[in-house]
Phi, psi and omega in degrees: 000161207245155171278121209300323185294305196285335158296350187268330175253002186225041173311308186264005156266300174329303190310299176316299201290290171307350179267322171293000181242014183049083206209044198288145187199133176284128177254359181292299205311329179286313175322302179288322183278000177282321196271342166296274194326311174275353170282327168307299186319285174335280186312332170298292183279358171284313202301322150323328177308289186295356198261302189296307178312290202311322160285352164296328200287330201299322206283297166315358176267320204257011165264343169256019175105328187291169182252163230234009183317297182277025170274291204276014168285308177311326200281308191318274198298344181281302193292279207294355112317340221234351205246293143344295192264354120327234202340304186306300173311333157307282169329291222296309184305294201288342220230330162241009141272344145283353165250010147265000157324302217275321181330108175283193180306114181295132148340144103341164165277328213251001155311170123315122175305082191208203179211018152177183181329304192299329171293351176297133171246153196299167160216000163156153194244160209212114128096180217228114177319163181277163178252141188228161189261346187203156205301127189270156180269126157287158230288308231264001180237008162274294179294296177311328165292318170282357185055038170242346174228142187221119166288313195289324188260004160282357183258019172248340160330274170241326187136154196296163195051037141248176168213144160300051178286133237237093152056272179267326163319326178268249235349307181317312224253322163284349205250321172290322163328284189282012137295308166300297182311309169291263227311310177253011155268331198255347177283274176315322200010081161282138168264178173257173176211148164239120193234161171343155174260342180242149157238163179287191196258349207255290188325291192290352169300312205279351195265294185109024148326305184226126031249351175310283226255052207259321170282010167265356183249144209259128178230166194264126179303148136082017173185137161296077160224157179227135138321121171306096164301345185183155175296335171320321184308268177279006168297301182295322173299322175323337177258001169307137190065358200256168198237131161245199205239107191318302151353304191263031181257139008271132155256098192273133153216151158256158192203154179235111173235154160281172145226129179276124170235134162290323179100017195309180190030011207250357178336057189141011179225137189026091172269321200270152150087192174235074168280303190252078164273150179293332207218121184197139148315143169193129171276107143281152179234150189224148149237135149253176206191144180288138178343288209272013166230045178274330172275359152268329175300315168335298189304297164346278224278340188258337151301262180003297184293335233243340184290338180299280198291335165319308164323285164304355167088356192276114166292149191197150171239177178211125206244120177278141195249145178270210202269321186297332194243027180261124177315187223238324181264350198285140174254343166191143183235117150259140162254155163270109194251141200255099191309156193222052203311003179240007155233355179074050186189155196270139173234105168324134142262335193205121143244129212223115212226166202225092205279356195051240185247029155312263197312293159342335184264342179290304189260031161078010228249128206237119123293178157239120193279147189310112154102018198270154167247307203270194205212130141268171150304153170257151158287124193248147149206187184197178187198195149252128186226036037225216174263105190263354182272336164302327194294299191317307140345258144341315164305314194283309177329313200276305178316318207305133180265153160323129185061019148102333189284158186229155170268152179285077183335134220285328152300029194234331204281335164278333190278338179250017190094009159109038109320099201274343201191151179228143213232160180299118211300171172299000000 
């Protein structure tokens, strides 16, 4: 959430700034509930003023003897104004944080200008497509020949975007999971957490989930719980209301989850295979971090993620997302793209974004600096360290052998029982 004040004084830039992120927006309405809200506050505290005279006068009457009735019909009547214009000022407070929820984040300065995916620019490429003696196959016709993803019957199951894996495919799928997670508690050091799958409504509001995207999230009838779309949600919540110590900064976590999406708009994109599932594995990564070392932390942490696939062997670029294609809380993103040979295309793996105190200021989440009386926001950012159904996705594509069989990447091979290849059945 943007700070009521620097939008309230920065109107025709805030106005500027959200139109590069295609982002049209009326600031009158905030204008008028702002000025409403602070002519309540004034009238609030004269009255409060007056209310505090009167009980001074009132106190000086009865030590001194006179009678003080009609001092205290005023005192009567001042608290039940003043009681009156609280309950307004409340609504008015509640009316315009709702209408700063949907406000997204501002740009960095050092994004990039554009209005969609084709303006993202590389910012660097890691290792080499594989070379094939025969035309590659795509995952999902890899994966079904090897009989480790059965599409059909996960969709009897549940339903279209779920899938089924299948035997050394879940093996694959548990052996990358608990790969990632030692790479960044003992490489890295990140701790790990396993935290709830479900959150309250207070959690996804402090993410910036809610109240804009509510139609993209899977929520439980009949209780505020919602299925976590990504561990960001309730990692970054652990620090709600809370004050931390500048000392204990920067703070890394990794986290291992399902995630629930619906996938609302996306209805006719990566239909085949398991880019886009309603249901997917995904090792996150969360920081919190002091204002002025959050964007080196960025950098940090989108290493991190980049370390996965170097490890695997995987060609990949890190693509900087520009101003039209940054996500609603993001203040800057890089995504990780994965090579895909068997669709001839870069496949997101990772976006690892930097929300700067957006989220912090929605979930309270606060430090103090040594020898500090006041408090600041802290800065959050987070990433996928990886996707692991995407990571996968890559392995078979990049792994695949001549007759169909995929190799096992050689850090992975302790993880599946010293089993290098997984071959098409008999």
């Amino acid at each position: 959430m943007l700070d009521v004040r620097f939008v309230r004084e920065n109107v025709t830039l805030l106005t500027e700034k959200l139109a590069e992120r295609g982002t049209e927006v009326d600031l009158a309405p905030f204008t008028a509930m702002d000025g409403e809200r602070r002519e309540l506050i004034q009238r609030v505290e004269a009255l409060r003023n007056q209310r505090n005279q009167v009980s001074d006068e009132i106190s000086r009457m009865k030590r001194e003897g006179p009678e003080a009735k009609e001092l205290v019909i005023q005192m009567r009547q001042t608290s039940q104004e003043i009681k009156e214009l609280d309950a307004k000022l409340r609504k008015k407070e509640n009316e315009l944080r709702e209408f700063l929820l949907l406000l997204p984040n501002l740009q960095h300065a050092s994004v990039p200008p554009g209005t969609g995916a084709d303006d993202n620019v590389e910012v660097r490429k890691w290792g080499s497509p594989p070379a094939f003696s025969f035309e590659p196959k795509a995952h999902w016709d890899i994966g079904e020949a090897l009989g480790i993803l059965d599409f059909q019957r996960g969709a009897k199951l549940a339903g279209a975007r779920f899938t089924l894996v299948r035997d050394l495919g879940a093996r694959l799928e548990r052996a990358l999971i608990n790969f990632m997670l030692d790479v960044h508690t003992k490489d890295h050091d990140y701790q790990e957490v396993l935290p709830p799958f479900m959150v309250n409504r207070d959690a996804m509001i402090g993410t910036g989930q809610l109240p804009k995207f509510e139609d993209e999230l899977f929520k439980i009838d009949g209780i505020e719980y919602f299925l976590i779309p990504t561990a960001e949600v309730p990692i970054t919540n652990i620090y709600r209301d809370e004050i931390l110590a500048e000392r204990d900064l920067p703070i890394s976590y990794c986290s291992y989850t399902p995630c629930f999406r619906r996938e609302a708009g996306s209805y006719g994109r990566d239909t085949r295979g398991i880019i886009r599932q309603h249901q997917f594995n995904k090792v996150e990564l969360v920081k919190f971090s002091a204002p002025e070392t959050s964007y080196d932390e960025l950098e940090r942490l989108t290493s991190d993620a980049e370390e996965i696939l170097r490890r695997l062997n995987i060609h990949y670029r890190v693509v900087e997302l520009c101003t039209g294609d940054l996500g609603f809380a993001a203040s800057k993103t890089y995504d990780i793209e994965a090579w895909c040979p068997g669709q001839g295309t870069y496949v997101e793996i990772s976006s690892c974004s930097n929300f700067v105190d957006f989220q912090a200021r929605r979930a309270n989440i606060r430090f103090r600096r040594e020898g500090g009386k006041g408090t600041e926001f802290v800065h959050t950012l987070n990433g996928s360290g990886l996707a692991v159904g995407r990571t996968m996705v890559a392995i078979l594509e990049n792994y695949q052998q001549e007759g169909g069989s995929v190799a096992i990447p050689e850090v992975l091979r302790s993880y599946m029982g010293g089993i290098e290849k997984i071959v098409v059945p008999s």
